[in-house]
C-alpha positions as CSV (number, residue, x, y, z in Angstrom):
1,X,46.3,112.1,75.0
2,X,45.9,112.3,71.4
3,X,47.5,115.9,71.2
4,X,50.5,114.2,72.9
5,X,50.3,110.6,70.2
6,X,50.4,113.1,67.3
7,X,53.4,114.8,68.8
8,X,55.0,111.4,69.3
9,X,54.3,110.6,65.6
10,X,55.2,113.7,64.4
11,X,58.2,113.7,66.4
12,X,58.8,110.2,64.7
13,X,57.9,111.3,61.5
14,X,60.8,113.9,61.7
15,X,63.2,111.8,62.6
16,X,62.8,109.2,60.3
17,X,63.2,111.8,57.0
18,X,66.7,113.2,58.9
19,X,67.7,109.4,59.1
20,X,66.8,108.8,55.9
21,X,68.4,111.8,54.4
22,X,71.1,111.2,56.1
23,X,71.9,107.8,55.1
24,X,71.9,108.6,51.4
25,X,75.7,108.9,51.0
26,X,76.3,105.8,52.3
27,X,74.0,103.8,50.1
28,X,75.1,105.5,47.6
29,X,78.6,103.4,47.5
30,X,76.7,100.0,47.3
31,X,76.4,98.4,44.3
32,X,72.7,97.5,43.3
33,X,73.5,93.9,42.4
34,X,71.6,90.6,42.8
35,X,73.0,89.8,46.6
36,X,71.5,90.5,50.1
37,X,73.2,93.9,50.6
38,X,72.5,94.8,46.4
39,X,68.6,94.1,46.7
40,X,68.4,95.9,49.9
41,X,70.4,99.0,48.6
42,X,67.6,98.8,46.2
43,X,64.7,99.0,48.2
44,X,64.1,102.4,49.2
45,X,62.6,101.9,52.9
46,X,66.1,99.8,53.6
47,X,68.4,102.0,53.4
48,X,68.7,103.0,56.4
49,X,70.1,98.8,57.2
50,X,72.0,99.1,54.2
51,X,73.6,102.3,56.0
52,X,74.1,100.1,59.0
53,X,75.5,97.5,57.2
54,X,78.2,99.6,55.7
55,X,78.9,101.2,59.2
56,X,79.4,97.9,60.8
57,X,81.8,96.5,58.1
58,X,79.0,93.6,57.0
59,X,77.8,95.1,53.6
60,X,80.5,93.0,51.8
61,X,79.7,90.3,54.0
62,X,75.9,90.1,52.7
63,X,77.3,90.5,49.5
64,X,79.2,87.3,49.8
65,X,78.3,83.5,48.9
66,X,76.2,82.4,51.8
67,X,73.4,81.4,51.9
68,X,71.9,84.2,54.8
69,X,68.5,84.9,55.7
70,X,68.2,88.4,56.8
71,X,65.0,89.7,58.3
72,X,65.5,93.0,57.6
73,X,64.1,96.3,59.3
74,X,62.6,98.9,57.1
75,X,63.2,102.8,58.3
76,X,60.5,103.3,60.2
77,X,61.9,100.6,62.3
78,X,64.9,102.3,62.7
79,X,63.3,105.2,63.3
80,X,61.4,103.7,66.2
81,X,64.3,101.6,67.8
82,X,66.6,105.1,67.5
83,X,63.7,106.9,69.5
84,X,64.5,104.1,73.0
85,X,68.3,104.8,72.6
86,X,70.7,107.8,73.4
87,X,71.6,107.6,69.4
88,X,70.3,110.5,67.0
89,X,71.3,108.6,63.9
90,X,72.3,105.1,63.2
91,X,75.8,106.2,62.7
92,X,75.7,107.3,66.0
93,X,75.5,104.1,67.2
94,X,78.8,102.0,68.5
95,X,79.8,99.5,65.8
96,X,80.4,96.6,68.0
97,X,76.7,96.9,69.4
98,X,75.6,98.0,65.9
99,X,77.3,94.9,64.6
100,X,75.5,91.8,66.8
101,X,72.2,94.1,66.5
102,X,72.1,93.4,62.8
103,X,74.0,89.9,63.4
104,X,70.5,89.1,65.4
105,X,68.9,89.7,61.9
106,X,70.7,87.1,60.0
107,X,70.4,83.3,59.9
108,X,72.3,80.9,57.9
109,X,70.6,79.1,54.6
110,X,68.2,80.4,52.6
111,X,65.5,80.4,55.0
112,X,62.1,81.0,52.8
113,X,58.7,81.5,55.1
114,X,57.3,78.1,54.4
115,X,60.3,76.8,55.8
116,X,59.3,78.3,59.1
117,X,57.6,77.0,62.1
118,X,57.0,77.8,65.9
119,X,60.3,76.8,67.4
120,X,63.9,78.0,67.9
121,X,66.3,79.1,65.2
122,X,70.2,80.6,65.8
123,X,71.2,83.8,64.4
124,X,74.7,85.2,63.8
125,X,74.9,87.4,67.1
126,X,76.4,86.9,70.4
127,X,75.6,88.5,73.8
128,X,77.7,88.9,76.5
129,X,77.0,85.7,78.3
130,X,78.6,83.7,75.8
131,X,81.5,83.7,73.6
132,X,80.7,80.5,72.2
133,X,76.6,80.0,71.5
134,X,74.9,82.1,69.4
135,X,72.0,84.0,70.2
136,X,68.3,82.1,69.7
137,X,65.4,83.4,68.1
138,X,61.9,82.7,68.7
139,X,59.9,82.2,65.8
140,X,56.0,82.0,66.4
141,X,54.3,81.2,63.0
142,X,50.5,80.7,64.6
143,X,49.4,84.2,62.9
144,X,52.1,85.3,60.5
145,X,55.4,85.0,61.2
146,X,56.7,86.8,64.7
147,X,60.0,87.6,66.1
148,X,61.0,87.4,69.6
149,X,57.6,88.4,70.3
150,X,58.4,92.1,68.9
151,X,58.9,91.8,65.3
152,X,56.2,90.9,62.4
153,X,56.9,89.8,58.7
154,X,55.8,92.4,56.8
155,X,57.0,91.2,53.6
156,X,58.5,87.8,52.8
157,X,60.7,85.6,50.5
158,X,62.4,88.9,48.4
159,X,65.1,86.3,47.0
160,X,68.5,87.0,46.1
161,X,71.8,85.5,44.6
162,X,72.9,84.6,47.8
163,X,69.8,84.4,49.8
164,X,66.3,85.4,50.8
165,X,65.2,89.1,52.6
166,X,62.3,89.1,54.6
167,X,61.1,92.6,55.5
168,X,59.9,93.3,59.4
169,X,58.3,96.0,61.1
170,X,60.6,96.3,64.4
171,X,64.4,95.5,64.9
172,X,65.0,92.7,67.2
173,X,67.3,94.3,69.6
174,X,69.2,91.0,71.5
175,X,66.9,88.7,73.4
176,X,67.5,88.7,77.2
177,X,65.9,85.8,79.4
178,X,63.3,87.7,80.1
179,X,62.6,88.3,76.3
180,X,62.5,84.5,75.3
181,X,60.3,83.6,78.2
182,X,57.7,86.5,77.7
183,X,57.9,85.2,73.6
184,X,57.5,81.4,73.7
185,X,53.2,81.5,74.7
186,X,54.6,77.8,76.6
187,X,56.2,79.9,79.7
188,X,53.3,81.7,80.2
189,X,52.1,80.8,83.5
190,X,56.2,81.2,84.6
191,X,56.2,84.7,83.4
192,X,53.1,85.3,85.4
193,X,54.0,83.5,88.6
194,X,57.3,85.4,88.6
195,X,55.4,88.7,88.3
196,X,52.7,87.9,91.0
197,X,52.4,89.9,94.1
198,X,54.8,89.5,96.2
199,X,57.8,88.4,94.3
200,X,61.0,90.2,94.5
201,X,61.5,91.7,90.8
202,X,62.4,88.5,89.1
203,X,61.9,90.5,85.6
204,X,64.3,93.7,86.5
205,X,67.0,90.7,87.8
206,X,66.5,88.5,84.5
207,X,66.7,91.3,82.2
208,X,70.0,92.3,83.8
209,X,73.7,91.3,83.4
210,X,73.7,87.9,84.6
211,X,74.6,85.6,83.2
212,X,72.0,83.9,84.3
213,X,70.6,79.9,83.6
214,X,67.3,79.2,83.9
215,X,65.2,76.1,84.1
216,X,62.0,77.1,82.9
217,X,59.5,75.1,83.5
218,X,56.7,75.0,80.9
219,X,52.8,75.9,81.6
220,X,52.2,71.7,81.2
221,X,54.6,71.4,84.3
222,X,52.9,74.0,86.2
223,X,49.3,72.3,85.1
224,X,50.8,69.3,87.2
225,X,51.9,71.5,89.7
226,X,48.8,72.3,90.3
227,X,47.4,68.3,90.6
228,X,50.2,67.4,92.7
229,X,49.6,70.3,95.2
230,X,46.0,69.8,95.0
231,X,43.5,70.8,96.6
232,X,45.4,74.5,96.8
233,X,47.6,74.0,94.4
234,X,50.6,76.5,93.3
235,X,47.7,79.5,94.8
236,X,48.4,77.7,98.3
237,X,51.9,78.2,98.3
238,X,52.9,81.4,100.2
239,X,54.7,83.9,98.7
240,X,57.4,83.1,100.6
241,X,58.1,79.6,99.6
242,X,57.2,80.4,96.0
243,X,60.1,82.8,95.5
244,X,62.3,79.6,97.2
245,X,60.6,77.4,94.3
246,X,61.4,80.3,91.4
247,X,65.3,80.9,93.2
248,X,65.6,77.2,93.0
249,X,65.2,77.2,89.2
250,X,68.2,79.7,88.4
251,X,71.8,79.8,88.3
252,X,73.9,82.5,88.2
253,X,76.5,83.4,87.8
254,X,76.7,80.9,84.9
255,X,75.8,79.9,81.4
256,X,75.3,76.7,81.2
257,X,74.8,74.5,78.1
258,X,73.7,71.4,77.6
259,X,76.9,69.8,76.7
260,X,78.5,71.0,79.7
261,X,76.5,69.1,82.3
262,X,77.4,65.8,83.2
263,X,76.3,62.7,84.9
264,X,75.5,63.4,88.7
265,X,76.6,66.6,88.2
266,X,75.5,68.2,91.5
267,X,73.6,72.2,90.7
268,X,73.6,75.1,93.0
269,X,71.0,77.1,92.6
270,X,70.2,81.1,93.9
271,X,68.2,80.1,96.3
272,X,69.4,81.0,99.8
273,X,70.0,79.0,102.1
274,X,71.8,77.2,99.8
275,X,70.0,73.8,98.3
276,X,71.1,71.6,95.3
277,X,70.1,69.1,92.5
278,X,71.4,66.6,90.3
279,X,71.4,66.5,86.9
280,X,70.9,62.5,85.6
281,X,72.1,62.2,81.9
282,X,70.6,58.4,81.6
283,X,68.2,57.9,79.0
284,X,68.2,61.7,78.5
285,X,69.1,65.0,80.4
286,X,66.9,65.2,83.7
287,X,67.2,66.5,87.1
288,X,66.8,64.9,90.3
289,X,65.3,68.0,93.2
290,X,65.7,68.0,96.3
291,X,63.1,65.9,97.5
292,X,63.7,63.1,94.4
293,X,61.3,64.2,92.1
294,X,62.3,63.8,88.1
295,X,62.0,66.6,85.8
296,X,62.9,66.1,81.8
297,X,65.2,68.9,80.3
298,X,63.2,69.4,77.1
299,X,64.3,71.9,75.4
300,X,68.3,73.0,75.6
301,X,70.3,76.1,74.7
302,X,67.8,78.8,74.3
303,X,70.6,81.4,74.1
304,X,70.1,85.3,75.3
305,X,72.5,87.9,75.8
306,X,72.7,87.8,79.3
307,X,72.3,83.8,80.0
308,X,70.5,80.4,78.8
309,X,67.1,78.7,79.4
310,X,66.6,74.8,79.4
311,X,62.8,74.2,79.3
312,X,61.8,71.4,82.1
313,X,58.5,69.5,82.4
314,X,58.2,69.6,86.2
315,X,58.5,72.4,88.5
316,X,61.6,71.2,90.8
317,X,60.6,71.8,94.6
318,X,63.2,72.6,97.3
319,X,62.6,71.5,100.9
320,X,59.9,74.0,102.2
């Protein structure tokens, strides 16, 4: 095993000196000047972005009046993303996915790391299931500052004309539903109830096309879960009814945001056969299950590529 982890690094290793090499021309037409795109053509372990950005036509754009926030990926990072795709070099890589990869690294305002806290922010990219929202990130500040659940802050608040770099370890490829739930520590009892024994592959079907959207419940809702179904609670249910109760909580094909649902708006779910719910917009977004129990809508608009997630407080039950 380690003969075959020092290949890997090795292997690595190589690859990231023919990226880097290779990128050198490309930097090379960048102007070294105060802006996002100048600072980062200055910083040697960048220039594989700054390569990137050039390719995908948003050099100038970085260079422009902003404010951005750009958490940037040094060259190992490349290095590593490179080594999960088909792509020997960065140029290699099709501009229109090149260009919402690196949009998923930019936010607007100058964004330093004391302005950041555990919650949602948007970034400039858009996935397929939506033309409109743009994609969400995850930001979990409890140790550091994490990405998505991937990325880490290596370096923070390198401040330019037009904004503020932060430096990370990983590129944040685009966040599918199954990314945003495994990221946010709040879904994750859902994340393990949809992997338990049993289950058709929830995780394989949410990481897929879509588009998907999914009322997540939060672990608080599946706490109560557990009171209201006492004394067996969500470990009585049979696996059988419990992928009804997970079916029940996902629609598809459809991305559905928050503004588009409307009083008594009656929701058809995956679940087969078919049963519904009502969304009640009265003194907030809720839904009404199937057997009249009120869930709050709690957090909206979580965007992925490939659907949305609206976090709930209460598991919604079908009729079992």
């Amino acid at each position: 095993m380690k003969n075959v982890s020092k290949i890997r690094n090795l292997a690595l290793i190589a690859l990231f000196s023919i990226l880097a090499v290779s990128c050198d021309n490309d930097s090379e037409n960048v102007v070294a000047d105060n802006t996002i795109t100048g600072k980062a053509s200055g910083t040697a372990n960048l220039s594989i972005l700054v390569q990137a950005l050039v390719k995908a036509e948003l050099a100038t754009t970085l260079q422009g009046s902003g404010p951005f926030t750009v958490f940037a990926p040094t060259n190992e990072a490349f290095a590593t993303f490179l080594a999960t795709t088909p792509y020997a070099t960065i140029n290699d890589v099709p501009k229109e996915a090149l260009t919402q990869i690196l949009l998923n690294h930019v936010v607007t305002g100058a964004v330093k790391s004391t302005d950041l806290t555990t919650g949602y922010i948007k970034t400039l990219a858009k996935g397929s299931a939506s033309t409109t929202n743009t994609l969400s990130m995850y930001v979990n500040t409890s140790s550091g500052v994490k990405l998505n659940g991937n990325a880490t802050v290596t370096t923070a608040d390198i401040m330019a004309s037009n904004g503020v770099i932060h430096i990370v370890d990983k590129v944040i490829d685009l966040p599918t539903i199954v990314t945003h739930a495994a990221a946010n520590a709040n879904f994750s009892t859902l994340v393990s109830v949809l992997n338990r024994s049993g289950q058709p592959n929830f995780i394989t079907t949410l990481s897929g096309t879509g588009p998907f959207t999914v009322f997540a419940p939060t672990n608080a809702a599946f706490t109560a879960l557990n009171t209201e179904l006492a004394p067996g609670g969500i470990a009585g249910v049979s696996a059988a009814n419990l992928t009804k109760v997970l079916q029940y909580h996902v629609v598809s094909p459809a991305n559905v945001l928050a503004a588009s649902l409307t009083e008594g708006q009656v929701v058809t779910p995956i679940l087969t056969p078919a049963q519904t719910f009502t969304i009640q917009l009265t003194g907030g977004a809720k839904i009404k299950d199937a057997n009249n129990r009120i869930s709050n809508i709690i957090i909206t608009d979580v965007q992925c590529s490939n659907g949305v997630i609206h976090a709930i407080d209460k598991v919604l039950l079908p009729v079992l």
